[in-house]
C-alpha positions in Angstrom: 37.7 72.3 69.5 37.1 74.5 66.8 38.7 77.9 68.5 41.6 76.3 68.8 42.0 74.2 65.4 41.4 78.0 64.0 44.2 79.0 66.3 46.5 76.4 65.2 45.6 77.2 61.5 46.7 80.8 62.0 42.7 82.2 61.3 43.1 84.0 64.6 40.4 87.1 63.7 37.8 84.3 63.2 38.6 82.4 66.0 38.2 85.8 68.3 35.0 86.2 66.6 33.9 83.3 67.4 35.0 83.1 71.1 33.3 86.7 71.5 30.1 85.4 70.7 30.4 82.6 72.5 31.6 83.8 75.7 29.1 86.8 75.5 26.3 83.3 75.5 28.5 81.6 78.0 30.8 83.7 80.1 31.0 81.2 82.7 31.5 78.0 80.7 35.0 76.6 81.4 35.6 75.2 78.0 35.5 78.1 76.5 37.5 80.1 79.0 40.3 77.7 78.6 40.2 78.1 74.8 40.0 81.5 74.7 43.0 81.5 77.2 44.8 78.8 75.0 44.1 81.3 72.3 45.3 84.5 74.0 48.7 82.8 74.5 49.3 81.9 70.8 48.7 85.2 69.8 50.8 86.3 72.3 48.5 88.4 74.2 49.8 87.5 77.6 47.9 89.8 80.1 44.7 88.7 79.0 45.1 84.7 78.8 46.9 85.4 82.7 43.7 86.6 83.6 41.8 84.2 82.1 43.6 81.5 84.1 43.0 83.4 87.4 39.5 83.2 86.5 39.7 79.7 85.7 41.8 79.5 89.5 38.6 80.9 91.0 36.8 78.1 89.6 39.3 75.4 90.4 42.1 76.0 92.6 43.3 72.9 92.7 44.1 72.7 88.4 47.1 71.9 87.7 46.5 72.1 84.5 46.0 76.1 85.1 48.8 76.5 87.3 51.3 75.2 85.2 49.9 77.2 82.0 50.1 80.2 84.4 53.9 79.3 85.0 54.5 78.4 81.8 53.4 82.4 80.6 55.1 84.0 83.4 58.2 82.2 82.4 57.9 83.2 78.8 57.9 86.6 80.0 61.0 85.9 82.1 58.8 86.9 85.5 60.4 84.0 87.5 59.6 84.6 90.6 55.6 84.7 89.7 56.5 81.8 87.5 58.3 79.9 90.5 55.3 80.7 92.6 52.8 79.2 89.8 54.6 75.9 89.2 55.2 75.5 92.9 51.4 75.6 93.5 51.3 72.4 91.2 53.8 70.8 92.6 51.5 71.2 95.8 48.8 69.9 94.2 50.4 66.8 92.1 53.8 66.0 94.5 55.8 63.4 92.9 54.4 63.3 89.7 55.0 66.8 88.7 58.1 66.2 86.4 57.1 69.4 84.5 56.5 71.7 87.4 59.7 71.0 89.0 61.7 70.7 85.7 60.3 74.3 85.7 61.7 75.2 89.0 64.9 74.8 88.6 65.1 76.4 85.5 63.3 79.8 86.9 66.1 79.7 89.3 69.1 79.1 87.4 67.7 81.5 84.9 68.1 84.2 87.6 71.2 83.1 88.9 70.4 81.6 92.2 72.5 77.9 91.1 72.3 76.2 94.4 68.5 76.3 94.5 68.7 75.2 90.9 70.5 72.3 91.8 68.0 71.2 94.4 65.4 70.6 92.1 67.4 69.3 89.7 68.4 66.6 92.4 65.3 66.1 93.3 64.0 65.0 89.5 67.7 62.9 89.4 66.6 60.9 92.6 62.9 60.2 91.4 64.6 59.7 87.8 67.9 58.4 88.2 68.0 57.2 83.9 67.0 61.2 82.5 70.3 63.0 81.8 69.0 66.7 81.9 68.9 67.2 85.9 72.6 65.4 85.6 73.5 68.0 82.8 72.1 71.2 84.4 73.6 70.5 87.7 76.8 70.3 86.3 75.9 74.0 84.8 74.8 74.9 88.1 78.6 74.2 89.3 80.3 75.4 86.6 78.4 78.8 87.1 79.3 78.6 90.8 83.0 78.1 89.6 83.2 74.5 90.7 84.8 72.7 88.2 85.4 69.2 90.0 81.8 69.3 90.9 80.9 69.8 87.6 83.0 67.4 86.1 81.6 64.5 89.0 78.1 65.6 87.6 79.1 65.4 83.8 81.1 62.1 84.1 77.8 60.4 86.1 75.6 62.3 82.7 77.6 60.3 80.3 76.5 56.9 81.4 73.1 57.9 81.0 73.3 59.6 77.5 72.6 58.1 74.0 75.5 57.7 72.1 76.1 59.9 69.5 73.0 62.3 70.9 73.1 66.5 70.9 73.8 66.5 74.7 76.5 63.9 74.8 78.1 67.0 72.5 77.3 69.6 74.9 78.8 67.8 77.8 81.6 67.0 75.9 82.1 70.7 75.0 81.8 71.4 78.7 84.2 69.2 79.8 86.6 70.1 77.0 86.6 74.2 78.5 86.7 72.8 82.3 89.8 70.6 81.4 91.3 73.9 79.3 91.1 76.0 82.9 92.7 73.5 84.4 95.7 73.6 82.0 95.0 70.2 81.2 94.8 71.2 77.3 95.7 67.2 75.7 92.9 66.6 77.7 90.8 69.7 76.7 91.8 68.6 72.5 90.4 65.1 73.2 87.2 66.3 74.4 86.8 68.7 71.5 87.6 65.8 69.0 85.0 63.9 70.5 82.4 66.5 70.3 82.7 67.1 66.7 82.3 63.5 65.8 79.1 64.0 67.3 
């Protein structure tokens, strides 16, 4: 709509004109609310777009649409545990098809450190999508944080089958693999990796 192609074209002082007025009309009208939240965020304005999606909550609970923007903020301002709560109210809502919620998840929790929780929801998007290499990727992270290196390496060597050739993660795991093998003493090992990655 138009608050939001005024967002996206960077004339934020008219769009909050114009969303001022219009919520002054129509304080309750839910389009608006979620444009002036949409707004809020791009301007970076956090506290008031999170209380524009608790108002929009009041009105629909069951949004995941809200929920997830609401996790996605949180996040951004590296509040995981509010995040965590956010996303897992979508995943309540949606179940299985919450790729993005879950996704999320896992990456609240290995962002504070807590690996093995990580991993579960990264296990859980590998079983429901056994041909996506992130989960594989970051739970091979998740071991090497926990100081598992043959765990890591199980994970890796399964994320390679998976990967486009020649691709920006196929690098990374490479990389990985390459340090793993080093702390093992296994340096030819380590070299060959490192070749490999910078072919990439």
């Amino acid at each position: 709509d138009i608050v939001d192609l005024l967002v996206d074209n960077r004339q934020t002082d008219m769009a909050n004109e114009w969303l001022e007025e219009a919520l002054t009309r129509y304080p309750d009208k839910k389009v608006l609310l979620e444009s002036a939240a949409y707004s809020y965020v791009q301007q970076e304005r956090t506290d008031e777009a999170i209380a524009l999606y608790n108002r929009l909550l009041d009105m629909d609970a069951y949004s995941t649409l809200y929920w997830e923007e609401l996790g996605k903020i949180y996040f951004q301002r590296e509040e995981y545990d509010k995040a965590i709560d956010a996303f897992e109210f979508a995943i309540a809502i949606n179940g299985d098809s919450s790729y993005y919620s879950v996704y999320a998840v896992a990456n609240c929790y290995f962002n504070i450190g807590n690996y093995e929780r990580a991993e579960e929801y990264y296990q859980q998007l590998h079983e429901r999508y056994p041909d996506t290499v992130d989960p594989l990727f970051h739970m091979g992270m998740c071991r090497v944080n926990q100081g598992d290196d043959d765990g890591a390496l199980d994970y890796f060597t399964q994320a390679l089958t998976t990967i486009p050739e020649g691709s920006e993660e196929q690098a990374q795991i490479y990389s990985q693999m390459s340090l793993i093998f080093s702390r093992k003493g296994q340096h030819i090992k380590a070299v060959t990796y490192v070749d490999e990655a910078l072919k990439i």
